[in-house]
Backbone bond lengths (Angstrom), bond angles and torsions (degrees), N, CA, C in turn:
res aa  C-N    CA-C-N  psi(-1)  N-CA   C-N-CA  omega(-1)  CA-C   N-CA-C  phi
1 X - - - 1.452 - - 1.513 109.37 -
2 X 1.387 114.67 147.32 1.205 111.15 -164.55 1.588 113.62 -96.33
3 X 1.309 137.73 127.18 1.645 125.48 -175.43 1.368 93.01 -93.38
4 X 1.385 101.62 142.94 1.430 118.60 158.86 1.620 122.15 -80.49
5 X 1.268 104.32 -25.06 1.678 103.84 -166.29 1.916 98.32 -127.36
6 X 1.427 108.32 45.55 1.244 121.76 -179.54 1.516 108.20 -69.04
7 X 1.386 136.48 110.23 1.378 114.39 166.11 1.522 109.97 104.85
8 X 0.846 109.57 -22.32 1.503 117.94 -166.63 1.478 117.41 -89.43
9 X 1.202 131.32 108.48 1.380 117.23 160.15 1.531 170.10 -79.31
10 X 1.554 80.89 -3.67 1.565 128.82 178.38 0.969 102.73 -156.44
11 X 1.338 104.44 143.52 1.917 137.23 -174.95 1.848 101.11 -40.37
12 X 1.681 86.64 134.14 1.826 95.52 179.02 1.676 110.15 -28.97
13 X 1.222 110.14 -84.67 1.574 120.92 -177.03 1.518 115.65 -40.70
14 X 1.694 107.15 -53.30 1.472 91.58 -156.35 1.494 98.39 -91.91
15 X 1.605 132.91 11.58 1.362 109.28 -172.96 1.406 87.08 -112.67
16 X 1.407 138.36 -28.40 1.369 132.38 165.96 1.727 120.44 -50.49
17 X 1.426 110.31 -31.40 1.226 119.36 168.92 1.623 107.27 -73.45
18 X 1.260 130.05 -58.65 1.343 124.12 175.22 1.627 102.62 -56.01
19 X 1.145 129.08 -55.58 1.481 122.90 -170.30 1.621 114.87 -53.44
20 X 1.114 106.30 -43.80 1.829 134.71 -171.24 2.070 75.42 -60.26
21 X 1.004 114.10 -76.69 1.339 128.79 -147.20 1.590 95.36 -53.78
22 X 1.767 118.34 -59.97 1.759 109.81 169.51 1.422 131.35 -36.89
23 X 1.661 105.84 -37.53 1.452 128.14 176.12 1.479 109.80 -32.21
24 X 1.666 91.36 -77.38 1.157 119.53 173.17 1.318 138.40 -49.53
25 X 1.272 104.71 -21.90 1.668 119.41 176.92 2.039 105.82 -84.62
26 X 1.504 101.86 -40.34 1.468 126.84 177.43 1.503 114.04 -28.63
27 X 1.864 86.16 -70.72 1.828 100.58 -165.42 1.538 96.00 -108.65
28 X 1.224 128.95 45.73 1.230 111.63 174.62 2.018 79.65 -122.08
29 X 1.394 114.88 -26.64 1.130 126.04 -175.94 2.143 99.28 -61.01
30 X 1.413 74.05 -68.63 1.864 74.51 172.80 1.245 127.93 -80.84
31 X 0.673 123.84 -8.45 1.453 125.75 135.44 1.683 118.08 -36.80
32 X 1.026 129.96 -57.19 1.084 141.55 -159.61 1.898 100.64 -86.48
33 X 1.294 99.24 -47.77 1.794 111.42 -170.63 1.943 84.27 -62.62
34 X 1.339 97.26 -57.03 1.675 96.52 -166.16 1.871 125.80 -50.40
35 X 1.781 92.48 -32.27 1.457 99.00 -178.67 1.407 111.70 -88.17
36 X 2.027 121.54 -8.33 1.416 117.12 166.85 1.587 99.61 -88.27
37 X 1.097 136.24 -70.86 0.914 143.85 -164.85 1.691 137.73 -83.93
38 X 1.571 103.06 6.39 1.390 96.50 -162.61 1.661 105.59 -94.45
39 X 1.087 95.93 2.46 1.670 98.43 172.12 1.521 123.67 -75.39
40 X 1.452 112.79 -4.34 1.805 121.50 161.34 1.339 90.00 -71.50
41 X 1.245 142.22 -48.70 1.390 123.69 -132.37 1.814 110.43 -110.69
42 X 1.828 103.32 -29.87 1.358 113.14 175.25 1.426 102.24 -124.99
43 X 1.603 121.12 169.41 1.134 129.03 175.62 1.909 92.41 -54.67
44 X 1.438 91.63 -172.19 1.672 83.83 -174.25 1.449 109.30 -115.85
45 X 1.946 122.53 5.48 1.289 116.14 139.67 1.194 121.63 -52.39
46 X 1.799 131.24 -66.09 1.242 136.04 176.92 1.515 109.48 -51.19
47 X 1.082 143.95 -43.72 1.324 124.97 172.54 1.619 119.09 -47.64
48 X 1.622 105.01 -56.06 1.258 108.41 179.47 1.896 118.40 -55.21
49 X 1.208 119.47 -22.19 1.004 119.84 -176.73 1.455 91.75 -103.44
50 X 1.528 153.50 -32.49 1.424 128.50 172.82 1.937 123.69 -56.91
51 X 1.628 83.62 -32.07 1.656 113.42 163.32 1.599 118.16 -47.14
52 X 0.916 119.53 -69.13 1.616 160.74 160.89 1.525 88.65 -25.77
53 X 1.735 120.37 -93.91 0.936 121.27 -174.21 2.082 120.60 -53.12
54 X 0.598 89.63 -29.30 1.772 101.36 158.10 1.456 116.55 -42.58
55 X 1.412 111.31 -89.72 1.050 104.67 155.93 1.097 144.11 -34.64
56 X 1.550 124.68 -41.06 1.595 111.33 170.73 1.455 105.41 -72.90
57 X 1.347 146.65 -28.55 1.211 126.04 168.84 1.687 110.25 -62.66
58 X 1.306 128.42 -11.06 1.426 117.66 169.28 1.373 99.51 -86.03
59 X 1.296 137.66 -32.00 1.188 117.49 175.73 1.391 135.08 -69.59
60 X 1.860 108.90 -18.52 1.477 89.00 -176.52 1.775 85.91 -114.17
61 X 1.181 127.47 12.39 1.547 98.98 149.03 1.688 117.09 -81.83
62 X 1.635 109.24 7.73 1.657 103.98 171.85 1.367 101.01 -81.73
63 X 1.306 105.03 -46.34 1.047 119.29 167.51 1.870 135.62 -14.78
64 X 1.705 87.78 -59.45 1.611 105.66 170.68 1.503 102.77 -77.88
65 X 1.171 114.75 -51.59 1.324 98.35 -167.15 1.662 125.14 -70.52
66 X 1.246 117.04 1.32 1.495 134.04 -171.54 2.115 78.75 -92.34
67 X 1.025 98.32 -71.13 1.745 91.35 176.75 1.363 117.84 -32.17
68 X 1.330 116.92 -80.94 1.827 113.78 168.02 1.530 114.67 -38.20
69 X 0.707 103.05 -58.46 1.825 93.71 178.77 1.538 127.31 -41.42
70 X 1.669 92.25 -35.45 2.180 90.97 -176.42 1.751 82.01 -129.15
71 X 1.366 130.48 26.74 0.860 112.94 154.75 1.494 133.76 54.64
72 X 1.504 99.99 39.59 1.140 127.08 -150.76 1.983 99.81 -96.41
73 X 1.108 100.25 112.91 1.918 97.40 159.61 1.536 122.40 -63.31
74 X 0.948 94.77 -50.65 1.909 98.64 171.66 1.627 113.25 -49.49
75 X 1.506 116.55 -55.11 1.287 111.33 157.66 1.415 153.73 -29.53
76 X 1.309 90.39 -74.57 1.229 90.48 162.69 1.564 136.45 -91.16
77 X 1.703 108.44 -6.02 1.603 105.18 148.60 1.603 115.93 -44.29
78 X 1.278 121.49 -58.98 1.483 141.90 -178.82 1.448 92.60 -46.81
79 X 1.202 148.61 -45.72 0.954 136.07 -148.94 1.907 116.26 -105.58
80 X 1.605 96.59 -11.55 0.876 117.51 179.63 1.616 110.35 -103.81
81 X 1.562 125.09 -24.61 0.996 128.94 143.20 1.949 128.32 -24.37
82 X 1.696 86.65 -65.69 1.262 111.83 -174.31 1.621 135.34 -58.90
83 X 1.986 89.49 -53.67 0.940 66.47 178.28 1.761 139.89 -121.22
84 X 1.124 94.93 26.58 2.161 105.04 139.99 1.492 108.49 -7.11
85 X 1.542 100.77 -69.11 1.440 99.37 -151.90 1.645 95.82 -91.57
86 X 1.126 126.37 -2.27 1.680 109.59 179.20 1.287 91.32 -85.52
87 X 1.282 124.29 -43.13 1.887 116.79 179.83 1.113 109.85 -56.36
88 X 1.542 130.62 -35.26 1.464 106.69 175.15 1.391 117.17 -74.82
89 X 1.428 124.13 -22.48 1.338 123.97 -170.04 1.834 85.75 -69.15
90 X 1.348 99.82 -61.63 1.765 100.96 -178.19 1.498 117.28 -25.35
91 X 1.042 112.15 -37.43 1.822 119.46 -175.60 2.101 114.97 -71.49
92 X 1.918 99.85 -39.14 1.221 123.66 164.32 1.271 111.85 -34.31
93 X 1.579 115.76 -96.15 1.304 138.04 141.49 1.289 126.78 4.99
94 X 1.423 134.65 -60.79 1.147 131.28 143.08 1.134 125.27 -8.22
95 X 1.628 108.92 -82.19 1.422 129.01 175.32 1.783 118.13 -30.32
96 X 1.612 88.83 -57.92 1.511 118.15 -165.43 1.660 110.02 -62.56
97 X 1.388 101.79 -43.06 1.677 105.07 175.76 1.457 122.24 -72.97
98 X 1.645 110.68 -27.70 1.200 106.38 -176.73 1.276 106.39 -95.10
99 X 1.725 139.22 -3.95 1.288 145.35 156.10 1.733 100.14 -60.07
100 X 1.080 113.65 -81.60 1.299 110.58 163.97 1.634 125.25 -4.27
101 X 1.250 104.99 -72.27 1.869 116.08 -164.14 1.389 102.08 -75.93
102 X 1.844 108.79 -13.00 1.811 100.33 178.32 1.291 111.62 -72.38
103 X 1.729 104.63 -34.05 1.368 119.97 -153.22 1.123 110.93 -98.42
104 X 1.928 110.83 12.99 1.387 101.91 178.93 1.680 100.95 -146.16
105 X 1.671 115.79 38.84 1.171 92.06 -171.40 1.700 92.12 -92.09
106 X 1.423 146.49 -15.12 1.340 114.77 169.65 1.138 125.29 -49.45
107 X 1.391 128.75 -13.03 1.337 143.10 -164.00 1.491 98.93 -95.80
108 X 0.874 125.35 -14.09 1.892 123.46 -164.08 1.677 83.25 -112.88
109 X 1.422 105.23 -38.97 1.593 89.17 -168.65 1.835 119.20 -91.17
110 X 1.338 109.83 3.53 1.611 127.62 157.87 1.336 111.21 -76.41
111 X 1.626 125.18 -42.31 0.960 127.71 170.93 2.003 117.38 -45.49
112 X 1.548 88.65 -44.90 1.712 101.09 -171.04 1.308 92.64 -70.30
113 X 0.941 121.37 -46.45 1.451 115.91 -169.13 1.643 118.48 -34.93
114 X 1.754 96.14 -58.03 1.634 102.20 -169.16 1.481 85.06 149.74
115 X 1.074 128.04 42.60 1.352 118.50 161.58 1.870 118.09 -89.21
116 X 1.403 102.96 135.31 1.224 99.05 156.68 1.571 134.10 -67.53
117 X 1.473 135.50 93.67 1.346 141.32 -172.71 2.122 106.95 -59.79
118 X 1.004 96.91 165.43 1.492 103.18 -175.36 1.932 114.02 -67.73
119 X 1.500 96.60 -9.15 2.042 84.76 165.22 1.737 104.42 -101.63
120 X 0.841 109.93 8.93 1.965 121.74 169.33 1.302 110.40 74.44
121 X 1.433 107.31 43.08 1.499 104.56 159.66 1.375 115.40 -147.22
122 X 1.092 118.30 156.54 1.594 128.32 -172.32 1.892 103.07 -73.80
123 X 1.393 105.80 136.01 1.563 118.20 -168.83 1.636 101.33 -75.04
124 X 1.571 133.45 2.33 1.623 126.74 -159.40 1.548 102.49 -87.78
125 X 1.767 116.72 -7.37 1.431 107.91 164.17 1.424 124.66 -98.84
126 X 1.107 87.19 16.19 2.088 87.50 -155.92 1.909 100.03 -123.48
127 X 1.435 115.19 -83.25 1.309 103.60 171.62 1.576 120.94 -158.71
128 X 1.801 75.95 55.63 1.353 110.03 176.20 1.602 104.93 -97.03
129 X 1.306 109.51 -21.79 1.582 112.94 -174.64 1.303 107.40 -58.03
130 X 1.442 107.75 -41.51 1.907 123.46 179.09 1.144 114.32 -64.81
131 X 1.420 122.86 -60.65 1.806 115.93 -161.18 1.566 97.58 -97.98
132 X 1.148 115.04 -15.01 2.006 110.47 -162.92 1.889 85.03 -79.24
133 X 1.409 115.89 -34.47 1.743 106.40 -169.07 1.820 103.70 -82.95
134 X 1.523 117.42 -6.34 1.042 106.95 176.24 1.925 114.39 -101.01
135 X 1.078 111.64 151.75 1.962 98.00 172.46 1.047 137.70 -67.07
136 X 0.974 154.23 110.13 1.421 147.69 -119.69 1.502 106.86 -70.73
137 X 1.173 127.29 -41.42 1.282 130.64 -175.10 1.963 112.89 -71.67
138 X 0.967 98.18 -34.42 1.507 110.38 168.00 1.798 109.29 -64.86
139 X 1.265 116.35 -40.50 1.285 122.95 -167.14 1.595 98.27 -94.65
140 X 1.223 122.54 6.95 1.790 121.23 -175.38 1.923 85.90 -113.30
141 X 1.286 108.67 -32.95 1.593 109.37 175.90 1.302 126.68 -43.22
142 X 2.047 81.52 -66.27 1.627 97.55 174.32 1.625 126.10 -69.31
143 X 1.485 98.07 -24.89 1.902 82.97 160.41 1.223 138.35 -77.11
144 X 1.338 95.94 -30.75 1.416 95.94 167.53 1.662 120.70 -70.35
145 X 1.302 129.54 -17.48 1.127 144.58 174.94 1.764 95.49 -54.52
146 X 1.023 110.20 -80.15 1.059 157.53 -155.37 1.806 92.88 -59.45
147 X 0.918 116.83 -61.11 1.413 114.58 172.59 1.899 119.78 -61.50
148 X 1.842 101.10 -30.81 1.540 108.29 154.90 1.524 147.49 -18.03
149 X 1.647 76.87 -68.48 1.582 129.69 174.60 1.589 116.55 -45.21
150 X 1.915 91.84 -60.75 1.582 108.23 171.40 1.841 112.17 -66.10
151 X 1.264 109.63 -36.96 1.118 90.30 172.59 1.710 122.55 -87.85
152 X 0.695 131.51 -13.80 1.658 157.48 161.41 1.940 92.54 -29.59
153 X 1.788 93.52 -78.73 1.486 116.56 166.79 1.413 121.71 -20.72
154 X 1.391 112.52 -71.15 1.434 142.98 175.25 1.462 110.28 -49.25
155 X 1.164 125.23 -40.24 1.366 136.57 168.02 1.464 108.54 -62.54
156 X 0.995 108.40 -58.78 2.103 114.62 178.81 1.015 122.58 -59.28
157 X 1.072 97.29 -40.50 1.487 112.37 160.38 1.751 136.25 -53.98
158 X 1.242 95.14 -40.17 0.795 101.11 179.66 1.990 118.32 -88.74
159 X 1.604 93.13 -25.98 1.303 103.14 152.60 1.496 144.12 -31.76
160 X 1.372 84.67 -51.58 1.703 109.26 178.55 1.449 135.42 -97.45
161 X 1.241 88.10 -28.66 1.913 102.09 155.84 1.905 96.06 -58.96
162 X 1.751 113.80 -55.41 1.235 82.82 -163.06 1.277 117.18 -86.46
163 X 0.926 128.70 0.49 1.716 132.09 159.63 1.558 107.51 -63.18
164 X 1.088 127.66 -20.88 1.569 119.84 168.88 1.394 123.61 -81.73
165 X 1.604 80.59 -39.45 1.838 86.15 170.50 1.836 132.49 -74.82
166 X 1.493 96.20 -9.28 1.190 102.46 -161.46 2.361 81.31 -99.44
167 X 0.641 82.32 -17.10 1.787 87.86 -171.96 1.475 110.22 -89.61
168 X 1.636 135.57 -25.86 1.476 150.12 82.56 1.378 112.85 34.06
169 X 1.313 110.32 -88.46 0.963 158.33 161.43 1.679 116.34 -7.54
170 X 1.530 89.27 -75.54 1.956 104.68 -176.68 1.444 105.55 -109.29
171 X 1.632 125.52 21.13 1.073 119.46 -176.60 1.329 125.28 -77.72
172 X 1.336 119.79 -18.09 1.464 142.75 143.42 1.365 107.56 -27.54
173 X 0.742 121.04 -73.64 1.619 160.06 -173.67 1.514 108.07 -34.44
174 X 1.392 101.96 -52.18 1.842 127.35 -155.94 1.716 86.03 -81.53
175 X 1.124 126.93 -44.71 1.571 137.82 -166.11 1.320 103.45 -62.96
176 X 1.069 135.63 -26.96 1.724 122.62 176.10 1.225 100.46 100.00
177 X 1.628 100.01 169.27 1.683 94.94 165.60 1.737 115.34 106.02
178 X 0.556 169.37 -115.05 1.624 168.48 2.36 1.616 112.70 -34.10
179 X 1.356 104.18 89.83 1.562 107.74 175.18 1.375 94.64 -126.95
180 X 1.789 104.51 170.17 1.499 116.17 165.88 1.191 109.09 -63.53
181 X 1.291 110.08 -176.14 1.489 111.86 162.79 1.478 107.99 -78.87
182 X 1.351 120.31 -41.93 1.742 109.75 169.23 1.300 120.33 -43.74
183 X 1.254 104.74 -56.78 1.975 100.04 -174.39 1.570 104.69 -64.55
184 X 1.215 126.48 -47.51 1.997 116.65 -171.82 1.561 83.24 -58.74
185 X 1.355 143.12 -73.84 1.155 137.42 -152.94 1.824 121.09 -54.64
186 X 1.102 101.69 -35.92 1.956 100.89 172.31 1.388 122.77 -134.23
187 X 1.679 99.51 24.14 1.114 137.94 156.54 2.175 93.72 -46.87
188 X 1.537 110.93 152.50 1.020 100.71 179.02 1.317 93.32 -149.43
């Protein structure tokens, strides 16, 4: 038998809108930490592109949530289109960052030391205060934790957008009758 409210912990719309909305607050955050700072931790191509990819996951959870809000089919099809393939890249990435932070914590931890970094200044004012007071291996934990999490998010998310859309969807349907899907839908 099929559940409708499988998984879910708050109402289709309004917890996809709150969820959509954390998403978005998440990687638009790292996004931002990643494009000031991620050059201690990755070369500063891979930052810009872990950066990069950040952002487009803030964009198409704006994406969803601009859909839920006016309740838009076009929306959140598009969004459900989409994002498949950012979750798989999301899964990539994973891999790639925490290969990265293994293969570079002498480099994070020269930095703590008192190293001069490539814009010629030492990281102990900027956001060195954060990872230089934590141990490096603890702080390769918690990002990777932490990057989990976001994708964890991204997944539920994406869950629940499509449980709205798919409910959207057959709501025509649910109304009785033999109508199109136009008439059950702006049917009044």
């Amino acid at each position: 038998m099929w559940c409708n409210n499988c998984c879910l912990c708050f109402p289709v719309r309004g917890g996809a809108m709150m969820l959509t909305g954390l998403v978005i607050l998440l990687n638009a955050a790292g996004g931002i930490l990643l494009f000031l700072w991620g050059s201690y931790f990755f070369s500063s191509t891979m930052a810009l592109l872990f950066a990069g990819f950040s952002v487009i996951q803030a964009v198409t959870a704006g994406l969803a949530f601009l859909g839920l809000c006016n309740w838009s089919y076009m929306l959140t099809r598009m969004f459900i289109f989409i994002q498949w393939l950012v979750a798989f890249i999301g899964t990539a990435r994973i891999g790639v960052m925490a290969f990265q932070l293994e293969s570079n914590k002498e480099h994070i931890a020269a930095e703590c030391w008192g190293a001069v970094n490539d814009k010629g200044y030492s990281p102990q004012g900027t956001a060195g205060a954060f990872y230089c007071n934590t141990p490096i291996d603890s702080f390769v934990m918690m990002f990777i934790i932490g990057l989990v999490v976001d994708y964890v998010l991204n997944l539920y998310m994406y869950f629940v957008v499509w449980r709205f859309y798919v409910r959207m969807r057959m709501y025509p349907f649910h109304k009785g009758g033999m109508r199109t899907y136009n008439q059950g839908l702006y049917d009044i």
